[in-house]
TORVO-844987 format. One record per residue: residue in three letters; x negated, y negated, z negated of N, C-alpha, C, O in turn. Coordinates in steps of 0.1 Angstrom, whole numbers, m for minus. Layout:
<atoms>
ALA:X:Y:Z:X:Y:Z:X:Y:Z:X:Y:Z $
...
</atoms>
This chain:
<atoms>
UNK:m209:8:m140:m217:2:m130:m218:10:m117:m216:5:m106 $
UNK:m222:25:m118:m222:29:m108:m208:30:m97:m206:32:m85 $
UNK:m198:28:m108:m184:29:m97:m183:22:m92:m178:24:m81 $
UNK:m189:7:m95:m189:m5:m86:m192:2:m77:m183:8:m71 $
UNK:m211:3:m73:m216:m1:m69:m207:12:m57:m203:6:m47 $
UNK:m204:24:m57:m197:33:m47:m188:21:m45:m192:13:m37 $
UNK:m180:21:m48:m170:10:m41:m171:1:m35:m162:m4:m28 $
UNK:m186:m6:m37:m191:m16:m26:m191:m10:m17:m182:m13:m8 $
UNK:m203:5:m15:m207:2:m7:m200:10:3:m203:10:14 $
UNK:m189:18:m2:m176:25:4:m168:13:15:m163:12:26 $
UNK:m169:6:5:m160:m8:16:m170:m12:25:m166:m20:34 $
UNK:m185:m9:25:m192:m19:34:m190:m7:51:m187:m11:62 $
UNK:m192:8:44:m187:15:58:m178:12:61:m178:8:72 $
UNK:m165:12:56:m152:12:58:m150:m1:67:m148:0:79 $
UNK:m152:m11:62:m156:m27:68:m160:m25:84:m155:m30:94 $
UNK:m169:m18:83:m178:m17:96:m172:m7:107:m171:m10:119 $
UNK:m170:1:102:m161:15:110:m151:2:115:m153:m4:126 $
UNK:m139:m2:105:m132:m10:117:m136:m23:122:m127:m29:129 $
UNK:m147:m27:120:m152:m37:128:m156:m32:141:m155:m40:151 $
UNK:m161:m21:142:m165:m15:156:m154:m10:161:m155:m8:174 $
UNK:m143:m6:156:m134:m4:160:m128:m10:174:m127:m7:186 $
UNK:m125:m24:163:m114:m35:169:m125:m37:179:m122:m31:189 $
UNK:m140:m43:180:m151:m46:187:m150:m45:202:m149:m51:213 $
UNK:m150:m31:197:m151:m20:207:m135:m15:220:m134:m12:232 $
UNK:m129:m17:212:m113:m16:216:m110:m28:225:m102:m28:234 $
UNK:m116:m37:221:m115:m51:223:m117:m54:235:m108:m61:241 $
UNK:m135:m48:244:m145:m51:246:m142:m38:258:m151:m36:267 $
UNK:m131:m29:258:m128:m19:271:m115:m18:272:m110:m7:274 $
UNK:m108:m32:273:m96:m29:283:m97:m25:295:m105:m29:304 $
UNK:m85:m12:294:m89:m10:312:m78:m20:321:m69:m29:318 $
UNK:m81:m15:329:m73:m17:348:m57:m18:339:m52:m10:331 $
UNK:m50:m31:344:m37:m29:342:m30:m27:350:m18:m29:347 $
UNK:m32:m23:366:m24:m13:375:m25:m3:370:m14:1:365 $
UNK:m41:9:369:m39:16:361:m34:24:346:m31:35:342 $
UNK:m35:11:342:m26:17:332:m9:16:332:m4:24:325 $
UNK:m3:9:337:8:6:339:13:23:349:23:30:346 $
UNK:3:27:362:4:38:365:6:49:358:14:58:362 $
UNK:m4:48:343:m5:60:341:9:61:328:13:71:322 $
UNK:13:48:326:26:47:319:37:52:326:42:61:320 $
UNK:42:49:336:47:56:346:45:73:351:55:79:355 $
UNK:35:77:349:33:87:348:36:98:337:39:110:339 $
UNK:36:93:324:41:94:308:56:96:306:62:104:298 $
UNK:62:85:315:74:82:313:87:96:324:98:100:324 $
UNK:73:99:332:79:109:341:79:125:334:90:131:334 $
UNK:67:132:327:66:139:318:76:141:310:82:152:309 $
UNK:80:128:300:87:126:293:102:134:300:108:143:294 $
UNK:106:129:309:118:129:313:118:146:318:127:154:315 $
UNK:110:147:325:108:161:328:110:170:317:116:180:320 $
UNK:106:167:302:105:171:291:117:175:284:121:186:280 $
UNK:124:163:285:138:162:275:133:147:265:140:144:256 $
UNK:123:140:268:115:139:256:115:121:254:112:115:243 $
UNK:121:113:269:125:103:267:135:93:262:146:89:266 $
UNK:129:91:249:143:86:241:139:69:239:146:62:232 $
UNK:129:64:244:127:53:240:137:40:240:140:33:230 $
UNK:143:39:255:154:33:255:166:34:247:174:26:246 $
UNK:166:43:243:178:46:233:173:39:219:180:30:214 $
UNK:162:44:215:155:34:201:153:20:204:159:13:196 $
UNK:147:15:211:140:0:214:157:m11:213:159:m20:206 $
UNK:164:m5:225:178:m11:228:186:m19:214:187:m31:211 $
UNK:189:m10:210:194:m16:196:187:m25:188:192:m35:183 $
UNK:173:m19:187:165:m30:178:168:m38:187:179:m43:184 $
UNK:162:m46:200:161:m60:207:173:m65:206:172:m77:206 $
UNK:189:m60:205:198:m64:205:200:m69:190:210:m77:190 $
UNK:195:m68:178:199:m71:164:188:m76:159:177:m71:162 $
UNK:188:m85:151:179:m96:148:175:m85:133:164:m82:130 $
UNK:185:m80:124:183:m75:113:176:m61:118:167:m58:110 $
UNK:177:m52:126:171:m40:128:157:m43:136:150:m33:137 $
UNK:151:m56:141:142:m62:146:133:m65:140:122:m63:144 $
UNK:137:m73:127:130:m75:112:125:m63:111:113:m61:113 $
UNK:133:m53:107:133:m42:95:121:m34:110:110:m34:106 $
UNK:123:m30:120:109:m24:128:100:m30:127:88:m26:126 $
UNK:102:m45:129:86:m53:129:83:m48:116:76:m38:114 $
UNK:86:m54:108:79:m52:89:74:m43:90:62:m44:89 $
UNK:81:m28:94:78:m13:93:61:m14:102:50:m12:98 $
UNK:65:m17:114:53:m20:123:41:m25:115:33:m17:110 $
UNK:41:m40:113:33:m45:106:26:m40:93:15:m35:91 $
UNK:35:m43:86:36:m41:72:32:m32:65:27:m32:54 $
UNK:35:m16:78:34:m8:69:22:m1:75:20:9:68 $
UNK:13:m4:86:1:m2:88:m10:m7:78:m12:m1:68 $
UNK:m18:m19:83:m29:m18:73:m26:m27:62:m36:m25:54 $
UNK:m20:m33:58:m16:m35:45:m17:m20:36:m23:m19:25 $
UNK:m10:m12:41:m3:2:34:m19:12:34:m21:19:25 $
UNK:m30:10:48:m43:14:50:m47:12:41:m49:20:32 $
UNK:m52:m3:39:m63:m9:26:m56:m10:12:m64:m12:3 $
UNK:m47:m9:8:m39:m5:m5:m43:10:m8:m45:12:m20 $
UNK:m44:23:2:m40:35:m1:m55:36:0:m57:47:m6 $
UNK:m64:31:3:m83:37:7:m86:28:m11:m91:31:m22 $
UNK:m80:17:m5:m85:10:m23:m80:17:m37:m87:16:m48 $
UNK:m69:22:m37:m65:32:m51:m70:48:m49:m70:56:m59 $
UNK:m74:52:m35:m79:61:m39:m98:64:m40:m105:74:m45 $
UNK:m102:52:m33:m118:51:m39:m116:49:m52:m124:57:m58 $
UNK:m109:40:m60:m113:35:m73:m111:50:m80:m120:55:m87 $
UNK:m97:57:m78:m91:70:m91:m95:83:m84:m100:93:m90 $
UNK:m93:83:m66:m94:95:m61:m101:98:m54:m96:105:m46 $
UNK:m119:97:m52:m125:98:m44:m126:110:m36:m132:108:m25 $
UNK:m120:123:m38:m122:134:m31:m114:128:m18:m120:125:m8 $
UNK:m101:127:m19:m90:119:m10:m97:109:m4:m97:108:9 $
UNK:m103:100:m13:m108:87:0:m114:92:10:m111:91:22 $
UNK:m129:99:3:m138:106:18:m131:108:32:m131:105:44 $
UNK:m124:116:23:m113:126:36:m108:117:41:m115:117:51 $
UNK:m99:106:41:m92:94:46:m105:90:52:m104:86:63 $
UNK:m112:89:50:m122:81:52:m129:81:67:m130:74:77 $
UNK:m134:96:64:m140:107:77:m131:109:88:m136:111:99 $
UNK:m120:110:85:m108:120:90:m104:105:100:m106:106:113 $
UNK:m100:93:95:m103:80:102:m112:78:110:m107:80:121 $
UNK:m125:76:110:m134:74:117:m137:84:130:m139:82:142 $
UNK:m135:95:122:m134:113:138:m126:104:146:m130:97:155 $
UNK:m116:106:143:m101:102:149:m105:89:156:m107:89:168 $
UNK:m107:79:150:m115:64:158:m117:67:170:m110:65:181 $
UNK:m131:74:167:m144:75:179:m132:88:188:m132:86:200 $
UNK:m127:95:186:m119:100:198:m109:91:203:m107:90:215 $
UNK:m104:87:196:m92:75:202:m97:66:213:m91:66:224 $
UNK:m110:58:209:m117:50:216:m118:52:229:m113:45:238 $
UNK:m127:70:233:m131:75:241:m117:74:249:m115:66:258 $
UNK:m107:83:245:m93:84:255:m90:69:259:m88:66:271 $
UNK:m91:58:248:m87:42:258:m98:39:267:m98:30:275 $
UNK:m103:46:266:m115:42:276:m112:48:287:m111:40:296 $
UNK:m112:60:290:m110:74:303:m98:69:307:m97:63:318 $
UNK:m88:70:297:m68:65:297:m63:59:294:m55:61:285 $
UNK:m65:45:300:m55:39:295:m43:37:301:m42:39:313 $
UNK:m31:34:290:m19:35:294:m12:20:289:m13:14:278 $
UNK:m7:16:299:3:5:287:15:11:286:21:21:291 $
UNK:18:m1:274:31:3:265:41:m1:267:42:m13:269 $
UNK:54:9:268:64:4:272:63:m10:273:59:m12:284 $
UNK:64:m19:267:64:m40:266:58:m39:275:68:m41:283 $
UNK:46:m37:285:40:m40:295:39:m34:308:33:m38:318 $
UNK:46:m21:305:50:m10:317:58:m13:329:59:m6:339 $
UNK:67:m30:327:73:m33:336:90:m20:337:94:m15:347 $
UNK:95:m17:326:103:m9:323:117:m16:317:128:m10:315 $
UNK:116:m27:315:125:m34:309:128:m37:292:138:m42:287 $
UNK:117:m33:285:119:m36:268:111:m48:269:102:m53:276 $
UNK:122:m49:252:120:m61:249:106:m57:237:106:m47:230 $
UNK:93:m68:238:85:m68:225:88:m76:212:83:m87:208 $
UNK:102:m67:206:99:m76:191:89:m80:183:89:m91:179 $
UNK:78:m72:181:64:m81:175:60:m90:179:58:m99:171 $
UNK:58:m92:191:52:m107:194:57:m117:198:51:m127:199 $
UNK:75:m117:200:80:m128:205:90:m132:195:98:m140:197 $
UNK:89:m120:180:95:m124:165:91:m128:156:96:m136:148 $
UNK:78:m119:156:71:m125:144:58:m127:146:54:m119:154 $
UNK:51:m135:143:38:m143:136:29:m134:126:17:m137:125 $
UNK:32:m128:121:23:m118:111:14:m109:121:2:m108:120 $
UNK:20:m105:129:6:m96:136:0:m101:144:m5:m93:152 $
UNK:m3:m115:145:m12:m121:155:m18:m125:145:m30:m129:149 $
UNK:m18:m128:130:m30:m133:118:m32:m116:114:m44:m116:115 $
UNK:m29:m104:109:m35:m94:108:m40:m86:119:m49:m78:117 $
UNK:m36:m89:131:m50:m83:142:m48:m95:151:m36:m96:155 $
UNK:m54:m100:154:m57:m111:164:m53:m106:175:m53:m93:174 $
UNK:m48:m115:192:m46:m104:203:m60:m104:209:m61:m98:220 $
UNK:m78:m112:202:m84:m111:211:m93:m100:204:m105:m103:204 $
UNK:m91:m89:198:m96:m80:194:m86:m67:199:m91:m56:198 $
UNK:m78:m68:202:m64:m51:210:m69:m54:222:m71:m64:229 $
UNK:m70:m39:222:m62:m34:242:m53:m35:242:m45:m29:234 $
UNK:m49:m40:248:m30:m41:252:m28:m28:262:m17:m23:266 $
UNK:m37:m25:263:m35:m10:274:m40:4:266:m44:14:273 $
UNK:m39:4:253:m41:15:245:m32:20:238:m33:20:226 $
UNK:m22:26:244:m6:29:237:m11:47:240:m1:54:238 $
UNK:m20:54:243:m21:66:241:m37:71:236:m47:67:243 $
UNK:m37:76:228:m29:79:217:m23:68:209:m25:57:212 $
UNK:m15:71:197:m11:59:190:m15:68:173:m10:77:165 $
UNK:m28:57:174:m33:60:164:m25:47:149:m29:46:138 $
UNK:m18:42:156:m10:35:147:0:41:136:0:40:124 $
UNK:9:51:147:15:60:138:4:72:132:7:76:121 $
UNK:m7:77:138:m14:87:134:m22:83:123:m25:93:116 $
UNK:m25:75:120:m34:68:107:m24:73:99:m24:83:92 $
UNK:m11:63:102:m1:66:85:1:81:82:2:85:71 $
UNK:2:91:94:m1:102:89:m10:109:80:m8:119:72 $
UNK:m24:102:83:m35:106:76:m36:99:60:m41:105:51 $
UNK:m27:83:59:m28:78:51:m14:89:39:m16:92:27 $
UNK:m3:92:49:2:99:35:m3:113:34:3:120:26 $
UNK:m12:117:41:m13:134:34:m22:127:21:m21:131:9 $
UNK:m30:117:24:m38:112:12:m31:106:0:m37:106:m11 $
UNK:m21:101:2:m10:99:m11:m2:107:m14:6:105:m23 $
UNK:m3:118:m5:9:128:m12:m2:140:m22:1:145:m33 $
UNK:m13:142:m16:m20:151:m23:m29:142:m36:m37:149:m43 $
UNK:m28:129:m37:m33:124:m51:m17:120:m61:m16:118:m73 $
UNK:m9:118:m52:0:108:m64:4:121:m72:5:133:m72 $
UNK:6:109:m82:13:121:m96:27:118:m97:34:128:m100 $
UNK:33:107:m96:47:102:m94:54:103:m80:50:99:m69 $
UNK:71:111:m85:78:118:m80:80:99:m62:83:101:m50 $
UNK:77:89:m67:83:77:m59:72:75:m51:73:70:m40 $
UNK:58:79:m54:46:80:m42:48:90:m38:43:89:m27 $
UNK:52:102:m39:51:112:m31:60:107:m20:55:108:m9 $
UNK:73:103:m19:82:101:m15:79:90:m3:83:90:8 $
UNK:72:84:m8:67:70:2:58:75:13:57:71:25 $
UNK:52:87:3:32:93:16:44:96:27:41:94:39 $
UNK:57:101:23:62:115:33:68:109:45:67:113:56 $
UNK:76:96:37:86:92:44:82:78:56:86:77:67 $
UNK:69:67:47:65:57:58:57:62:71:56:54:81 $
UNK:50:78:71:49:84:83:60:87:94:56:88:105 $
UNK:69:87:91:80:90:99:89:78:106:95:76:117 $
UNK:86:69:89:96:54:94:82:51:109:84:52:121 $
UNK:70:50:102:61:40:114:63:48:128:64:41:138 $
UNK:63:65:127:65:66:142:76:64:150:76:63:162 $
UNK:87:63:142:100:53:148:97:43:150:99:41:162 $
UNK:92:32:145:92:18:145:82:15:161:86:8:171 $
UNK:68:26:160:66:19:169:72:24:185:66:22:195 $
UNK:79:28:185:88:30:199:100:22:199:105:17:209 $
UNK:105:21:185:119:11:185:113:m2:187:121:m9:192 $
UNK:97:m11:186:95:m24:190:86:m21:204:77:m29:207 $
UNK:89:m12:210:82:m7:227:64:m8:224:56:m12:232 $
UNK:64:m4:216:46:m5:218:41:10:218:29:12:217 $
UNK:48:22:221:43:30:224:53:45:228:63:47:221 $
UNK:50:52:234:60:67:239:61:78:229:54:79:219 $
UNK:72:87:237:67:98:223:57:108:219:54:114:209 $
UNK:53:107:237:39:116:237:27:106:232:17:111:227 $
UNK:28:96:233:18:86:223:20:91:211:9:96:207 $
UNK:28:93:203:28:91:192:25:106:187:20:107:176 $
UNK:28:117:195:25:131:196:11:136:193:6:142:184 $
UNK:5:129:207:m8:130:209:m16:122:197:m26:127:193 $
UNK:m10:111:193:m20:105:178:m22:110:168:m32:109:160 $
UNK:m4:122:166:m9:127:153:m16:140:156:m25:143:149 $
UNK:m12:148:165:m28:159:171:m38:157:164:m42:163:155 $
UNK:m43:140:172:m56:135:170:m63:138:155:m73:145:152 $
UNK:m53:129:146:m54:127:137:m55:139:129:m62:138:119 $
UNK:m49:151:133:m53:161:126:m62:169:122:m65:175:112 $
UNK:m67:169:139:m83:172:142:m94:163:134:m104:169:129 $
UNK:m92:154:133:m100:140:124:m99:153:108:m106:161:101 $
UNK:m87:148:108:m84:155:90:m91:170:89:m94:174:78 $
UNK:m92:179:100:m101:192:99:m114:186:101:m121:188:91 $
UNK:m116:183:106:m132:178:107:m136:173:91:m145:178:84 $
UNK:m128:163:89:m129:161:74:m130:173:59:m139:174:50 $
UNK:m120:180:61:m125:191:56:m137:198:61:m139:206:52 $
UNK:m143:199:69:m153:204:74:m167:199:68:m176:206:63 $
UNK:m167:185:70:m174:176:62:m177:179:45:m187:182:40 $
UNK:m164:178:40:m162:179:28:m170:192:21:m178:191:12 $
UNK:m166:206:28:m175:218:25:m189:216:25:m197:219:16 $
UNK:m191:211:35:m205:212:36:m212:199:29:m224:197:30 $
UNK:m205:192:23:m211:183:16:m214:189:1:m226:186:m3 $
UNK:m205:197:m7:m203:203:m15:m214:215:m13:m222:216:m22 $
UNK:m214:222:m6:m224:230:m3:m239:227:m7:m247:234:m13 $
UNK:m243:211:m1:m254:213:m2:m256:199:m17:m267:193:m21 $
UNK:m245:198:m22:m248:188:m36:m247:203:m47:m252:201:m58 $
UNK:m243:216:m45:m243:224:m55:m256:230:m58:m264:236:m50 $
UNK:m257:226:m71:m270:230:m79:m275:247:m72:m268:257:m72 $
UNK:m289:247:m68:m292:265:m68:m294:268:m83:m295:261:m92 $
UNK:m294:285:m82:m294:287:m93:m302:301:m91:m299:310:m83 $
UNK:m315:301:m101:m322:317:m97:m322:323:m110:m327:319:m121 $
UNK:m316:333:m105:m318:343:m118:m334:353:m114:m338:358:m104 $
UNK:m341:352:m129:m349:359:m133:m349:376:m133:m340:382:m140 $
UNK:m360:384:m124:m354:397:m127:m353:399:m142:m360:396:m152 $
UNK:m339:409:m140:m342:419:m152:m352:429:m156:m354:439:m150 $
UNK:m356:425:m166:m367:438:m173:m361:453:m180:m351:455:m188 $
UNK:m370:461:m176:m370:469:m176:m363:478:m192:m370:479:m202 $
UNK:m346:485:m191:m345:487:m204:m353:499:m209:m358:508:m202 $
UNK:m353:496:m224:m361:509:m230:m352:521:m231:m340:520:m233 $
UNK:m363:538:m227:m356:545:m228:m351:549:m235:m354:546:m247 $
UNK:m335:559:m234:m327:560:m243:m324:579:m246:m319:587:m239 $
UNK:m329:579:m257:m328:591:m255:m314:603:m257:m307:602:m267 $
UNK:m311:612:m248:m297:617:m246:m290:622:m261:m297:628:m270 $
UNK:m279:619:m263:m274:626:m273:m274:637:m280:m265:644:m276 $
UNK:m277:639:m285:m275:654:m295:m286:661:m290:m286:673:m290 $
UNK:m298:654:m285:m311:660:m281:m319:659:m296:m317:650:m305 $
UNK:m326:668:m294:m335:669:m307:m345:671:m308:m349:682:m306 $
UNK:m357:657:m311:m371:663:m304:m382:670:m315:m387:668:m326 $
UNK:m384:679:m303:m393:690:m304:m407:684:m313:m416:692:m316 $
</atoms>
């Protein structure tokens, strides 16, 4: 009974955290000159960098219907689908892991938020750069798992899209016991930060800067975690010791 009831009431924050999320995200689109500016501005960094490779990834996907599929799914699919599967098996078996997922998510949120708010950037698809948006003019799945009237369309920095799945596999690689979840925590972090530049929804310093984010989230979470433990550990007082009786020296012989 009591595991229920943690699991309710784990989903009722969890629930809420991204209900304010989306709310909130929703509810502070910025300026789309400015952000289109400050994409432009990204795009110049980039290049300055060595670090613009977007056109080189996106190109191929818009030109192939099968490599278009296979980023959208990755996109979609492998976001919160892959979120609420990995928070749900590890509240039920692994709660040390969930917290952390948990906390480490929410840090990360409320900083994300803040930056779409101060910065926003749009994303390649709306930068006026020339990519094509396979998500939305292919598939139908991500307008029923996030609606478009809950996104910023001008929040491509950070991209907490790829930075979550980060957070989601350090939490499946440090609970799974089988050799094919480890394999998945390592590897759909990597596929999602390709995917979302191969379907133009975000740069590489987007995707850079998310997983930063996200890491700071994941220290703070440890941070949390200690001091939660700290103050759930029993005190414990030892009683002085009393006084031993004297002992008298060896090979003494009393008088």
């Amino acid at each position: 009974m009591r595991t229920g009831l943690w699991v309710v009431k784990q989903a009722v924050v969890v629930v809420s955290a991204i209900a304010a999320y989306f709310g909130v995200r929703g509810f502070t689109e910025g300026s789309a000159d400015e952000a289109v500016r400050h994409a432009s501005n990204i795009v110049e960094w980039e290049q300055h960098l060595g670090l613009y490779v977007e056109k080189a990834l996106a190109e191929p996907v818009a030109s192939s219907p099968v490599l278009a599929t296979m980023a959208n799914w990755v996109y979609i699919w492998g976001h919160w689908p892959v979120i609420t599967a990995t928070m749900l098996w590890t509240g039920i078996w692994h709660r040390k892991a969930f917290v952390r997922l948990r906390d480490a998510m929410i840090v990360s949120g409320l900083l994300g938020m803040m930056i779409f708010v101060a910065y926003p950037v749009a994303p390649p698809r709306l930068a006026g750069l020339g990519f094509v948006d396979t998500v939305s003019e292919r598939s139908l799945s991500y307008r029923v798992l996030q609606p478009p009237a809950f996104v910023d369309q001008y929040a491509a920095m950070p991209s907490l899209h790829a930075g979550w799945n980060v957070l989601v596999g350090i939490a499946i690689v440090s609970s799974a016991s089988s050799l094919a979840l480890r394999v998945f925590g390592l590897v759909m972090p990597a596929l999602m930060a390709v995917a979302v530049m191969a379907t133009a929804n975000h740069y590489v310093l987007d995707v850079i800067a998310g997983v930063v984010l996200v890491l700071v989230g994941h220290l703070a979470a440890l941070v949390l975690g200690r001091r939660r433990t700290r103050r759930l550990r029993p005190r414990t007082t030892t009683a002085p010791a009393e006084p031993a009786d004297p002992v008298e020296p060896v090979g003494r012989v009393a008088r």
